[in-house]
C-alpha positions as CSV (number, residue, x, y, z in Angstrom):
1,X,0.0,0.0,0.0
2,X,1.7,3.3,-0.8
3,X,2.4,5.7,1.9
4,X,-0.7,8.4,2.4
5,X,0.8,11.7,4.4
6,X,-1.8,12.6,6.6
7,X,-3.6,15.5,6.1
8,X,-1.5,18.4,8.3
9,X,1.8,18.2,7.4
10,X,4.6,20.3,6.2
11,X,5.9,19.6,3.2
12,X,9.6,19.9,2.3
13,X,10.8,20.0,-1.2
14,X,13.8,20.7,-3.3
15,X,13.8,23.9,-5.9
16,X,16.6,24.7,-7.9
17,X,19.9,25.6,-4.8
18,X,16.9,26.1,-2.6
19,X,14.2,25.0,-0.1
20,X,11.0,25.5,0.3
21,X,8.8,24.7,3.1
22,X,4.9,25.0,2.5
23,X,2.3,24.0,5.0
24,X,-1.2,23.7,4.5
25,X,-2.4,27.3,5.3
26,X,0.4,28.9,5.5
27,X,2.7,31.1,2.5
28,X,5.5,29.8,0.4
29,X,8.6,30.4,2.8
30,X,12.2,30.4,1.3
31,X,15.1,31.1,3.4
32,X,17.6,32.5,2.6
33,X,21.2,31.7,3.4
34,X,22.8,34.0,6.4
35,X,26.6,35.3,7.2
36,X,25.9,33.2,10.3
37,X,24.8,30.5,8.5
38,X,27.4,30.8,6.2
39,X,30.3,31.1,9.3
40,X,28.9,27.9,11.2
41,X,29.0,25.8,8.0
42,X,32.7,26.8,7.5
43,X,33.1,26.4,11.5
44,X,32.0,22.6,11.1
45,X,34.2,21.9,8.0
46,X,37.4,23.6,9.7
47,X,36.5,21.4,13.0
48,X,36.2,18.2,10.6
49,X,39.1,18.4,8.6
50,X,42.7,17.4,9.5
51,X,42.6,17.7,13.1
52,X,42.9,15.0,15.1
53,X,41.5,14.3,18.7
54,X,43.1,13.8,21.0
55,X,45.3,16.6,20.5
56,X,48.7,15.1,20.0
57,X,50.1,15.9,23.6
58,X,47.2,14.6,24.8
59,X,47.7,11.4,22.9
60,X,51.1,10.7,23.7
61,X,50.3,10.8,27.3
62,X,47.3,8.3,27.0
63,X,49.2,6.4,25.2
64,X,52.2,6.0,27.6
65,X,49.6,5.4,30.5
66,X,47.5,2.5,28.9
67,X,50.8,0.9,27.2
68,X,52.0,0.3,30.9
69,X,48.8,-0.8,32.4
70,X,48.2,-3.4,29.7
71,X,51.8,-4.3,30.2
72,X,51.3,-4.7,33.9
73,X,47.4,-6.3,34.0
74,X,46.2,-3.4,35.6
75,X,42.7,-1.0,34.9
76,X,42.4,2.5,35.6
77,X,39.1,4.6,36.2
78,X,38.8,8.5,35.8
79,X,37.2,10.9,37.7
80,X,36.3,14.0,36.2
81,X,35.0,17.5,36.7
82,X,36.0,20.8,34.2
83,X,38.0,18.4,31.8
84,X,34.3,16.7,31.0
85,X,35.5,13.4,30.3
86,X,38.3,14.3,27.8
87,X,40.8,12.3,29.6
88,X,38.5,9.3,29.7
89,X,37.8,10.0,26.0
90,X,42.1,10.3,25.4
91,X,42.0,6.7,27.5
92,X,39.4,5.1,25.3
93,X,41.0,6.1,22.4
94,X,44.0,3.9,22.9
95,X,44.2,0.9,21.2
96,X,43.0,-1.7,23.7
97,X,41.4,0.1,25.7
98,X,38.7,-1.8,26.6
99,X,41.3,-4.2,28.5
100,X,42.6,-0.9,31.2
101,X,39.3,1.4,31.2
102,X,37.0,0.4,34.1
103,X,34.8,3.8,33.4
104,X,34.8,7.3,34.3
105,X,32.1,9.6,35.5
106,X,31.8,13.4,35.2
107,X,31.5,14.9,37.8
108,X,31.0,18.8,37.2
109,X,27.9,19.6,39.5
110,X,27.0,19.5,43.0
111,X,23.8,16.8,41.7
112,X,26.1,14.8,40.5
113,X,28.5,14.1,42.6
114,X,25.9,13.3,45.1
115,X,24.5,10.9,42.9
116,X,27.8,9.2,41.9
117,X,30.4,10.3,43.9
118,X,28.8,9.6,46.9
119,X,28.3,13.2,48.7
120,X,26.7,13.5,51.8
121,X,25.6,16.9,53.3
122,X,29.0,17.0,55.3
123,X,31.0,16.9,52.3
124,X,28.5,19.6,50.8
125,X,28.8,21.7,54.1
126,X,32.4,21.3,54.3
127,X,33.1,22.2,50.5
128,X,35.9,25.1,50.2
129,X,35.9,24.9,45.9
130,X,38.6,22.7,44.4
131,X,41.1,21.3,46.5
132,X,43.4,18.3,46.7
133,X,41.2,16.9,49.0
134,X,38.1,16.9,47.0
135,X,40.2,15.7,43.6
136,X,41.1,12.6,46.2
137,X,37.9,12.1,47.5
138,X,36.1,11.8,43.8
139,X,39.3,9.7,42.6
140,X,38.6,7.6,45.8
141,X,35.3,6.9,45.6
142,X,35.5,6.3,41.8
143,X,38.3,3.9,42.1
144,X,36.7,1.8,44.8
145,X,32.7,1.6,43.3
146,X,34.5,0.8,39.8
147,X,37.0,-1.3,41.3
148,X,39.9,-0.6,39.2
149,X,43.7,-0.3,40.0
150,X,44.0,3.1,39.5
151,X,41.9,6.2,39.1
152,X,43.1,9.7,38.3
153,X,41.2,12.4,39.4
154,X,40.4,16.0,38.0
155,X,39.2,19.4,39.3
156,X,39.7,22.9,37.7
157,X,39.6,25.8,39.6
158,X,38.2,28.7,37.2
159,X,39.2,31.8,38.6
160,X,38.4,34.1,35.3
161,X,35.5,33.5,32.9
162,X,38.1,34.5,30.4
163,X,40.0,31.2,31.3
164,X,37.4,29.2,28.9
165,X,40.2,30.8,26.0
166,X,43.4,28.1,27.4
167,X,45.8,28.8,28.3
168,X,45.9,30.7,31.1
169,X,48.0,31.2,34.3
170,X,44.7,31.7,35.9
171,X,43.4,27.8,35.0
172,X,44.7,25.5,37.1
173,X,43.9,21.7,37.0
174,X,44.4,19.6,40.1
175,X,45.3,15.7,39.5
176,X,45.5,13.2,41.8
177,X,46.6,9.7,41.3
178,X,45.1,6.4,43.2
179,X,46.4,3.0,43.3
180,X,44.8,0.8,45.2
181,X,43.8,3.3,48.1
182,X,47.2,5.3,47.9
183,X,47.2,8.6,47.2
184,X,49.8,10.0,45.0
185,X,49.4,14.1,44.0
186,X,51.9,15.6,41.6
């Protein structure tokens, strides 16, 4: 049976470098194309073409790490605030990943981290903004619930809104490195 469109609908169809959208009552619309329309197109073609992700630095590093936990037999987890899962995404993209990466969990807002990270309202009453303590005590609970060997942990301290334009002295990124319930903090 062919297909019947029903009754209301909008119709799109394709005229000469064009389109047009009719709907039932309504006049012909054409649009037309926009400088803005015209910079986001080239945006998404600059963003698509050679680059590479991760960025090589990036790379090399995740590279190094998951060479030497395959090596060894050993997982890592990630626990993540500001960087939004970009390490966990440099791990993953590491050949054999799926043999090191126990998960990671992004931990940006005070919902979540109650929800994953295990917050109570002490930790919420006690928060002072990022510290080495809080980076350990997301890495900690990360590492334990996913039960991996490792788990690095991540918070940014954003002390300028300017700092979203990297780098800047004013961005500072706190790490902190467990293994097996020991804390190591560069």
């Amino acid at each position: 049976m062919p297909f019947k469109p029903p009754s209301r609908t909008i119709v799109s169809s394709i005229t000469r470098s064009s389109w047009t959208l009719q709907h039932h009552t309504a006049k012909t619309i054409t649009p037309t194309p926009t400088p803005t329309t015209r910079t986001i197109t080239n945006r998404l073609k600059m963003s698509s073409s050679s680059s590479s992700f991760p960025p090589p630095d990036l790379a090399a590093a995740a590279e190094e790490v998951a060479t030497l936990l395959r090596e060894r037999k050993e997982t890592i987890s990630v626990a993540e605030t500001a960087a939004g899962g970009l390490v966990s995404a440099a791990l993953l993209a590491t050949p054999g990943a799926s043999r090191i990466y126990k998960g990671g969990l992004t931990l940006y807002t005070l919902p979540s981290r109650v929800a994953f990270a295990g917050w109570t309202q002490e930790n919420i009453d006690k928060y002072d903004g990022p510290t080495p303590e809080l980076v350990a005590g997301l890495a900690t609970h990360v590492r334990k619930t996913l039960e991996s060997d490792y788990c690095v942990g991540e918070v940014c301290s954003h002390l300028v809104p300017a700092c979203l334009y990297l780098p800047l002295p004013s961005y500072t990124f706190l790490f902190s490195f467990l293994w097996h319930g020991s804390l190591f903090s560069p």
